[in-house]
The first five atom37 places (N, CA, C, CB, O) and aatype in JSON, in Angstrom:
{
  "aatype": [20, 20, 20, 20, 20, 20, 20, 20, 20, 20, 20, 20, 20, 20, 20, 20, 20, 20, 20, 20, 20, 20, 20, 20, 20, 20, 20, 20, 20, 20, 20, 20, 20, 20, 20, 20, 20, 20, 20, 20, 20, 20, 20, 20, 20, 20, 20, 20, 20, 20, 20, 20, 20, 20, 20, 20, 20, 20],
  "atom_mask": [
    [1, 1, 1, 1, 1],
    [1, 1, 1, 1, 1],
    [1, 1, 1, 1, 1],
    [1, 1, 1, 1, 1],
    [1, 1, 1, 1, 1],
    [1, 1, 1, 1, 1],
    [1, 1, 1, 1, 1],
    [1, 1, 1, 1, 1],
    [1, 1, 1, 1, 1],
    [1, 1, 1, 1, 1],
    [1, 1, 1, 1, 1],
    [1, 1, 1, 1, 1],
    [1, 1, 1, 1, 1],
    [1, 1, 1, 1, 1],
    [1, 1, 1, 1, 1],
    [1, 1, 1, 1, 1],
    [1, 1, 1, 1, 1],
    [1, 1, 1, 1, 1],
    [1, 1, 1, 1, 1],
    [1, 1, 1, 1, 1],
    [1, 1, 1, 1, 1],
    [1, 1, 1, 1, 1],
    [1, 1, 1, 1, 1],
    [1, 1, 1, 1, 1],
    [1, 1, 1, 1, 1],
    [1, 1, 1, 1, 1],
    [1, 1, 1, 1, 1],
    [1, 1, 1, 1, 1],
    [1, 1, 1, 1, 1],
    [1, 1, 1, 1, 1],
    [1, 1, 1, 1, 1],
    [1, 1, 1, 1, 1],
    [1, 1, 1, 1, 1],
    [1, 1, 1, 1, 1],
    [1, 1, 1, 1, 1],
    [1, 1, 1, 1, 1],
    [1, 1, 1, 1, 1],
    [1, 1, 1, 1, 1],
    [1, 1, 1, 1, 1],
    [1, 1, 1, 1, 1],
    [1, 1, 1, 1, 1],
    [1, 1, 1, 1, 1],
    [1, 1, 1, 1, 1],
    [1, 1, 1, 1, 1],
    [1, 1, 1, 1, 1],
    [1, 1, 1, 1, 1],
    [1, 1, 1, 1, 1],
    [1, 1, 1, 1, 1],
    [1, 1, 1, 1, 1],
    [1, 1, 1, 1, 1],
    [1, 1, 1, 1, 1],
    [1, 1, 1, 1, 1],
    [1, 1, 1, 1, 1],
    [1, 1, 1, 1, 1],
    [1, 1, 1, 1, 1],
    [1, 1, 1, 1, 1],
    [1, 1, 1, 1, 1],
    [1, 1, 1, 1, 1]
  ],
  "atom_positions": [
    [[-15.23, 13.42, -4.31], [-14.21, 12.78, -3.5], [-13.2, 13.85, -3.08], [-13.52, 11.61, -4.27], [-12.58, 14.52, -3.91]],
    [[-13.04, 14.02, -1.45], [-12.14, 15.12, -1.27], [-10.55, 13.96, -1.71], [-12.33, 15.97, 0.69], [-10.2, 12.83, -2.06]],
    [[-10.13, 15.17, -1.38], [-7.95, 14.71, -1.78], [-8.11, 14.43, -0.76], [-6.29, 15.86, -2.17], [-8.79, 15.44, -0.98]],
    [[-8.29, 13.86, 0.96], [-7.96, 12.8, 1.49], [-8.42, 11.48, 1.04], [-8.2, 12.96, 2.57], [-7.68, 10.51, 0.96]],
    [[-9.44, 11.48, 0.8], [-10.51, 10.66, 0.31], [-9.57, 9.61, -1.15], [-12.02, 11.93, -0.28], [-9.41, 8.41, -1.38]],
    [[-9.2, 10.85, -1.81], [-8.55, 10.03, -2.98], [-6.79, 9.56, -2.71], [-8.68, 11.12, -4.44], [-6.15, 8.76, -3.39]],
    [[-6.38, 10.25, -1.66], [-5.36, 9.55, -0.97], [-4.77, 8.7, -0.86], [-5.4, 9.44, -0.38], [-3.65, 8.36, -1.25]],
    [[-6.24, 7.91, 0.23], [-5.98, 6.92, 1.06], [-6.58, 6.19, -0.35], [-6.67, 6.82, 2.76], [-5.99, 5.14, -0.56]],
    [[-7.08, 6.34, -0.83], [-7.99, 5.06, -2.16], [-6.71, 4.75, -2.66], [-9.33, 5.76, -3.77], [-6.45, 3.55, -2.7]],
    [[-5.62, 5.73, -3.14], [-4.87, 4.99, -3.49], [-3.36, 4.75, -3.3], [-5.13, 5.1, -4.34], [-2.42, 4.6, -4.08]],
    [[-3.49, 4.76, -2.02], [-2.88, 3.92, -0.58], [-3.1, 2.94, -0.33], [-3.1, 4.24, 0.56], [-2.27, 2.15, 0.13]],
    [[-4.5, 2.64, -0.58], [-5.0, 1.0, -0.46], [-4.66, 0.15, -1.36], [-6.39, 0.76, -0.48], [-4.43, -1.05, -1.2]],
    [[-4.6, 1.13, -2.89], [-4.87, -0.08, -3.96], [-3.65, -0.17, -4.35], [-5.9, 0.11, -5.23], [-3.35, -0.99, -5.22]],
    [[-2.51, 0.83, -3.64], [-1.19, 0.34, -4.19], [-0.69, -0.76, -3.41], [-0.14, 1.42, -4.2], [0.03, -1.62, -3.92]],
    [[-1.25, -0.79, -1.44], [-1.05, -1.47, -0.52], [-1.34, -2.83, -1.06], [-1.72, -1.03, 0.56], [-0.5, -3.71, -1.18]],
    [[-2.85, -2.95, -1.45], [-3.17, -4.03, -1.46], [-2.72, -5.01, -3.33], [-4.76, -3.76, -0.91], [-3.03, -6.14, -3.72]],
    [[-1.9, -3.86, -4.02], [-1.68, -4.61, -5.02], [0.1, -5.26, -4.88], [-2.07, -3.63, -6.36], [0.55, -6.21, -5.53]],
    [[0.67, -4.61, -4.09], [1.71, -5.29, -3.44], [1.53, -6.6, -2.61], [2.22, -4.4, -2.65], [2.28, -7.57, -2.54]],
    [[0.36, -6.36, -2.03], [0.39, -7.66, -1.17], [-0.28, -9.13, -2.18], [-0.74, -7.28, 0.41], [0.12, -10.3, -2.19]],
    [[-1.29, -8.56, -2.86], [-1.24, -9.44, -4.01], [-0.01, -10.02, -5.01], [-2.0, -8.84, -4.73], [0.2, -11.08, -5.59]],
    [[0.61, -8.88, -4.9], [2.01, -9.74, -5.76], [2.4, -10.64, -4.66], [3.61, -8.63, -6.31], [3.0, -11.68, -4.95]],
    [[2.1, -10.32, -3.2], [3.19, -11.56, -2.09], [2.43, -12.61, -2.43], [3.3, -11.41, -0.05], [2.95, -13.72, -2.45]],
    [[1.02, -12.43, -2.76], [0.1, -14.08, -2.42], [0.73, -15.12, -3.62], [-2.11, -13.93, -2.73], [1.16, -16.27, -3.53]],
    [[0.52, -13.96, -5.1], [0.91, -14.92, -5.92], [2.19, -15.41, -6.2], [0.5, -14.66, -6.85], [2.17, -16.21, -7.14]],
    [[3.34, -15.21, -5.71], [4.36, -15.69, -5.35], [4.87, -16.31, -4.46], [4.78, -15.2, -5.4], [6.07, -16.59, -4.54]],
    [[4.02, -16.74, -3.26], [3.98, -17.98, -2.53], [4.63, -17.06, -1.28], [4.91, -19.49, -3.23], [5.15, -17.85, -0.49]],
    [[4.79, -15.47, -0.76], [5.15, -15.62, 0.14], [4.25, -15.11, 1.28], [6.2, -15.28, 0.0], [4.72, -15.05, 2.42]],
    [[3.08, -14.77, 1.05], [1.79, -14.71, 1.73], [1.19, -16.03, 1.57], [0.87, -13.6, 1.18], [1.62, -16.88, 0.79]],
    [[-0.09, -16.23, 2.54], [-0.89, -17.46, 2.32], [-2.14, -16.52, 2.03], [-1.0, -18.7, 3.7], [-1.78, -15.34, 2.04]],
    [[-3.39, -16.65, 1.8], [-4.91, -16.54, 1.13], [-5.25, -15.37, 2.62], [-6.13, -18.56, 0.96], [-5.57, -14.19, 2.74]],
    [[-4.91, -16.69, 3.71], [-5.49, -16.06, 5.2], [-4.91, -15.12, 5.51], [-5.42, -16.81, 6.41], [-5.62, -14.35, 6.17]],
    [[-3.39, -14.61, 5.28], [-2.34, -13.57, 5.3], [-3.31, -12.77, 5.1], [-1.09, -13.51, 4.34], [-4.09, -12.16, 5.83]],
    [[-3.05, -12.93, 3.43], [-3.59, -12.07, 2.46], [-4.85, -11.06, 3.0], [-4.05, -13.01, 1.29], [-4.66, -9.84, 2.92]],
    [[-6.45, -11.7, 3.7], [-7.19, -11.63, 4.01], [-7.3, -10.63, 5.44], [-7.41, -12.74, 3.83], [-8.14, -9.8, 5.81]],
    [[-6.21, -11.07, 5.94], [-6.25, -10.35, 7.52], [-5.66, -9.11, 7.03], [-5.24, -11.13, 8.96], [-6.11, -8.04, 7.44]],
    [[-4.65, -9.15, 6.16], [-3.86, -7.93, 6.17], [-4.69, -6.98, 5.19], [-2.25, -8.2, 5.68], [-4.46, -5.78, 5.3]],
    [[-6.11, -7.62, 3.74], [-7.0, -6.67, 3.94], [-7.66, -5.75, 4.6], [-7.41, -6.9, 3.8], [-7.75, -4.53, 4.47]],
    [[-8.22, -6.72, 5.51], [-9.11, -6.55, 6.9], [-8.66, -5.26, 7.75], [-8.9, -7.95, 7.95], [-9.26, -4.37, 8.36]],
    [[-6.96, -5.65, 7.46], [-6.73, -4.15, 8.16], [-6.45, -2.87, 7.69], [-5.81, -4.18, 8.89], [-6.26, -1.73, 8.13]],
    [[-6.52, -3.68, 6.31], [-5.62, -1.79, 5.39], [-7.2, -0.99, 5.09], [-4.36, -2.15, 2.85], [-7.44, 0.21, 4.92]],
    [[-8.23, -2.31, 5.12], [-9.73, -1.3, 4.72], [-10.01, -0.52, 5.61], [-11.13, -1.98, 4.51], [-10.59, 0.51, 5.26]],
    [[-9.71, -0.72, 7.03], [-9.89, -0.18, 8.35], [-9.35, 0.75, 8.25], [-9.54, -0.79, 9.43], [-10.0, 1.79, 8.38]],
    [[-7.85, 0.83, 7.98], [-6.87, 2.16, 7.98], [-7.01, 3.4, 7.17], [-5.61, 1.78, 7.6], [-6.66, 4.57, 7.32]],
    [[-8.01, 2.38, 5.78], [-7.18, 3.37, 4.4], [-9.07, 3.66, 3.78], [-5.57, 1.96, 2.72], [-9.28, 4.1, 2.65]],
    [[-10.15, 3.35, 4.67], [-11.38, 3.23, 4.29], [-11.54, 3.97, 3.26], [-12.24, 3.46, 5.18], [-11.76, 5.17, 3.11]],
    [[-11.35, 2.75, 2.31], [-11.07, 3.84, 0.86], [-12.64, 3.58, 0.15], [-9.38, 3.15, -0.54], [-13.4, 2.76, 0.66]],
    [[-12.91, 4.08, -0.64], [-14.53, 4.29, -0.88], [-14.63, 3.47, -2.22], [-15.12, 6.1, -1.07], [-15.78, 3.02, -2.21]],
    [[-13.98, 3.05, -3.43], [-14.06, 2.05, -4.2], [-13.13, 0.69, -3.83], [-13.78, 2.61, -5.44], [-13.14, -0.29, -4.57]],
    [[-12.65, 0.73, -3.08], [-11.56, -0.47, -2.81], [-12.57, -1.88, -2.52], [-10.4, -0.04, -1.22], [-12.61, -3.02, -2.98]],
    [[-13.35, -1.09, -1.43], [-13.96, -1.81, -1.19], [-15.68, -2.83, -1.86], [-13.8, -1.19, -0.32], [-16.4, -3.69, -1.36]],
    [[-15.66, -2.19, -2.96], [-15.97, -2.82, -4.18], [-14.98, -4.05, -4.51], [-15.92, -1.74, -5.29], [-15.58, -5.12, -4.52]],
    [[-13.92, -4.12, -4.71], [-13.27, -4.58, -4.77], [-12.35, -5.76, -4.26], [-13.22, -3.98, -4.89], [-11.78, -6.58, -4.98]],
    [[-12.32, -5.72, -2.96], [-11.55, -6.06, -2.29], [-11.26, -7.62, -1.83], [-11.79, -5.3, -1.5], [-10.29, -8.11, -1.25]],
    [[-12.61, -8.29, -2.36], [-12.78, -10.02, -1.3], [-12.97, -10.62, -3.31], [-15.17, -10.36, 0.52], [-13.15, -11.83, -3.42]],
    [[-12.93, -9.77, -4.75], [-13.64, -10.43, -5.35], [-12.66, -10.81, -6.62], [-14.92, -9.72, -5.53], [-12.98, -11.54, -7.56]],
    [[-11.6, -10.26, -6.46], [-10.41, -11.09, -6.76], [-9.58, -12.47, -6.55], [-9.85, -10.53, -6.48], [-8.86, -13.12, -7.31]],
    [[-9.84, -12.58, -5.64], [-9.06, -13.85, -5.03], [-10.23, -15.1, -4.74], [-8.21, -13.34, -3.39], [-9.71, -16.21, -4.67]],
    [[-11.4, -15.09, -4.61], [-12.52, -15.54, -4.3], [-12.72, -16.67, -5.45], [-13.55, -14.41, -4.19], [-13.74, -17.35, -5.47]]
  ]
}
């Protein structure tokens, strides 16, 4: 894994563990939650995240 590579991985998983704190506190909805994945995997195409990413909340 180059150092961009490990970067953005964890760019994503800090991104996307913030936005998980919004869901479970009622100020995201599921679909929020989902779109605003949709776009950080796009941005941050992080290479384990996406293991990850739909199998939490599911």
């Amino acid at each position: 894994m180059s150092e961009d590579q490990f970067r953005n991985e964890k760019l994503y998983q800090t991104t996307m563990s913030l936005a998980r704190s919004m869901l479970e506190n009622g100020v995201i909805s599921k679909e929020d939650y989902h779109e605003f994945d949709t776009i950080m995997l796009e941005k941050y195409q992080p290479i384990f995240g996406t293991l990850f990413s739909d199998i939490r909340l599911n």
